[in-house]
C-alpha positions, 0 to 999 in steps of 0.5 A, a space after each residue: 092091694 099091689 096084685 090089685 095095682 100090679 094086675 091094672 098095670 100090666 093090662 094099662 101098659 100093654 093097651 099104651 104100647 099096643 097103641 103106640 105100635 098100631 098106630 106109629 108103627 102099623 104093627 097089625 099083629 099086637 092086638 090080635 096077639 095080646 087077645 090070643 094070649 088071653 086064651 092061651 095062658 088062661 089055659 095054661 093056668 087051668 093046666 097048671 093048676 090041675 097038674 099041681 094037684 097030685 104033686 101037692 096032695 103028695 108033699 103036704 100030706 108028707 109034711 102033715 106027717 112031720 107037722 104031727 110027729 113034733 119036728 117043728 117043736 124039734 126046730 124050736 128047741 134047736 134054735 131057741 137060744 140063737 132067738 132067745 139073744 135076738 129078742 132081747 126086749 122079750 123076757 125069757 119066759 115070754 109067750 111070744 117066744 114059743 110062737 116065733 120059733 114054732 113060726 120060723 121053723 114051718 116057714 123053714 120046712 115050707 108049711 105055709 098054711 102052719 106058719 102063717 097062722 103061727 105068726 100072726 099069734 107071735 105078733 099078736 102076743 109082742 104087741 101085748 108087750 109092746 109100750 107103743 101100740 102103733 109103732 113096732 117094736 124092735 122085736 117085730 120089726 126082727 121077727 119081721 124080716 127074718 119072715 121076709 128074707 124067706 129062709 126055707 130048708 124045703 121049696 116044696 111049691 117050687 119043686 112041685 111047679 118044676 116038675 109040672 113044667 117038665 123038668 128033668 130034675 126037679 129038685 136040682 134048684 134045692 141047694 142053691 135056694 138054701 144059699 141065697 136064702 141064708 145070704 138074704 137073712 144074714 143080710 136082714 138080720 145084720 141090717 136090723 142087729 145094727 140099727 138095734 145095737 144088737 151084739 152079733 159078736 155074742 157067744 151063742 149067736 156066733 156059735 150059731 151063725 159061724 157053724 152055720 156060715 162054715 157048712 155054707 162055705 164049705 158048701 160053696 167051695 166044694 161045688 167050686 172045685 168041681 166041673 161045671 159037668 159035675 155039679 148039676 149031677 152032684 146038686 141033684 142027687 144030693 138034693 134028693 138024699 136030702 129031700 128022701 132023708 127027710 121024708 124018712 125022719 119024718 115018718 120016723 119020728 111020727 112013728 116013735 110018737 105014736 102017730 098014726 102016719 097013714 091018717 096024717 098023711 091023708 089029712 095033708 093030702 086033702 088040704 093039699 088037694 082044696 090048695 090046688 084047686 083055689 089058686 086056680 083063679 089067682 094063677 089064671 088072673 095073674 098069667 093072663 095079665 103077664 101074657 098080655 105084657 109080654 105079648 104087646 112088647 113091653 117085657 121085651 122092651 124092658 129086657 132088651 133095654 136090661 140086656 143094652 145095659 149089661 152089654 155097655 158095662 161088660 156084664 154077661 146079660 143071660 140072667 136078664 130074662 129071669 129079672 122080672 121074677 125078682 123084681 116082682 117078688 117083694 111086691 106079690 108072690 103070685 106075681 112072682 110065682 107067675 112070673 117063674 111060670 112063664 119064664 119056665 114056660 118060655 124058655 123051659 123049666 131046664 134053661 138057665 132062665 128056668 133054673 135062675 127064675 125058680 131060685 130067685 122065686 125061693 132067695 127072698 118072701 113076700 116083703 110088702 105083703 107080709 108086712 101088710 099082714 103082720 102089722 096090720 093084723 095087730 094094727 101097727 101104723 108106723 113100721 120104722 125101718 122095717 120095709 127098708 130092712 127088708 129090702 136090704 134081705 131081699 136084694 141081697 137074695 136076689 144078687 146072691 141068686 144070681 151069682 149062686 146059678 151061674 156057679 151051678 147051672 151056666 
């Protein structure tokens, strides 16, 4: 329903402002404009999506291949205790257990088409322990928004937009993605741990999140110390060690299992392939209606209007072109996805509006969307405090974004 409400308002507000300066102003150009647009991004969405195809049928079959060989169930016992103390409603020998982890870690690894289906099942099976039927419980309102603050080791559809877009270097978004996204679930979970008297200060959770805080500060100080000059160069080769160090283990791993890798790969390449040619309609109907936004005026409205604010309080406004990205994140991911694509298309996937615009798409999820689906799959009316949570993970990924890209790329 919000891309439903998203689209009806983009088209609606850019007839109003046509009107206004058609009649106000005698601006004949925004109309022929706005019809030019429609054409325009309606072939730059077929473009897109047809170039998306190689590169997703290359990655999905790779991650086929680690689906396969057991590095989800890897993920799961690596975090299970850290989860075991964060569901603490949930007995220990719980179902749900399983499916939450095995969910966690395929949204960690960009499985999307595992994940989804993988969480639904968790939510399903805490319902089955759930007292109140039609409120959510605590443990689904935690699991929830550890969903919806994005957490994701792996950006592969970001990447694969990027590199169909021109960019030079692809990855180079890899490392501060995975920043703000840990900033946007250490938000959410210390926000849901405190409205759930959760003890943070627990031995295993501690151990958890300080061996994980230590790597992102040393992280983070170590790019610090480098030359603006460097830390591009440095982000992207060791984003591509990284990235090619996975694909290894992955092989690997399938390997030591006795997988046959070359099949597993094919079977991912194909879902990749039929992935590629269904969002042709949705990346189409969602550019056409941001074309038409920004060609009536109204996103330059909008961001002049940001850029006047930021000026009045001494803030540099360079990060205002990439705001309706964020902005439209928790609301839809193709609206946000749309809204990365025409940023990159407008100012190139390279400028720091490209770059800003990509790592703020992968800081935080789709917060009113997943909660829409999780509950209303298991038919939870009252959510509590979940949206609020959410939205804490969400802006605290996007503040994080902000920050983390004039650190790498301004």
């Amino acid at each position: 329903m919000a891309l439903n409400y998203l689209f009806i308002f983009f088209f609606l507000i850019a007839f109003v402002v046509g009107l206004i300066k058609l009649i106000f102003w005698g601006d004949l150009d925004v109309f022929p404009a706005m019809i030019d647009s429609t054409f325009s991004m309606a072939k730059t969405g077929f473009d897109i999506s047809l170039g998306l195809t190689g590169v997703l049928t290359l990655w999905l079959g790779i991650m086929k291949i680690g689906e396969n060989g057991g590095i989800v169930r890897v993920f799961s016992r690596l975090i299970g205790p850290f989860f075991n103390k964060l569901f603490p409603e949930l007995p220990k020998s719980h179902p749900a257990h399983g499916s939450i982890m095995m969910n966690l870690a395929a949204n960690m690894l960009g499985l999307d088409n595992a994940a989804t289906p993988l969480g639904l099942k968790a939510m399903k099976e805490m319902q089955e322990a759930n007292p109140d039927k039609d409120k959510a419980s605590n443990a689904q309102i935690m699991f929830l928004v550890l969903n919806t603050s994005g957490l994701t080791i792996i950006p592969i559809s970001i990447m694969v937009y990027r590199a169909q877009l021109g960019a030079a270097n692809p990855s180079d978004i890899f490392i501060p993605i995975l920043l703000a996204t840990y900033f946007s679930t250490i938000a959410g979970l210390i926000s849901v741990s405190i409205v759930q008297k959760i003890k943070l200060w627990d031995r295993t959770i501690l151990s958890y999140l300080g061996g994980l805080t230590a790597i992102i500060i040393g992280i983070i100080a170590y790019f610090s110390s480098l030359e603006k000059e460097q830390i591009t160069t440095v982000s992207t080769v060791v984003s591509n060690v990284f990235l090619f160090g996975i694909i290894i283990s992955f092989i690997l791993l399938a390997a030591k299992n006795k997988v046959n890798v070359y099949e597993s790969f094919i079977d991912g390449a194909k879902e990749g392939f039929n992935i590629a040619i269904k969002i042709i309609p949705y990346l189409i109907a969602i550019l056409v209606a941001i074309g038409v936004f920004r060609a009536s005026g109204t996103m330059d409205l909008f961001v002049e209007g940001m850029r006047r604010l930021c000026l009045l309080l001494s803030v540099d406004p360079d990060f205002v072109e990439a705001l309706p990205t964020a902005m439209m994140k928790p609301l839809s991911g193709s609206g946000a996805r749309g809204m990365m694509v025409d940023a990159m298309t407008t100012h190139g996937a390279d400028s720091f509006v490209g770059r800003l615009a990509s790592t703020l798409q992968g800081a935080t999820d789709t917060t009113f969307y997943i909660i829409a689906v999780y509950f209303g799959a298991v038919g939870i009316k009252n959510t509590r405090y979940a949206v609020t949570c959410g939205l804490i993970a969400d802006f605290a990924g996007i503040i994080a974004a902000i920050l983390i890209a004039y650190l790498f790329f301004h």
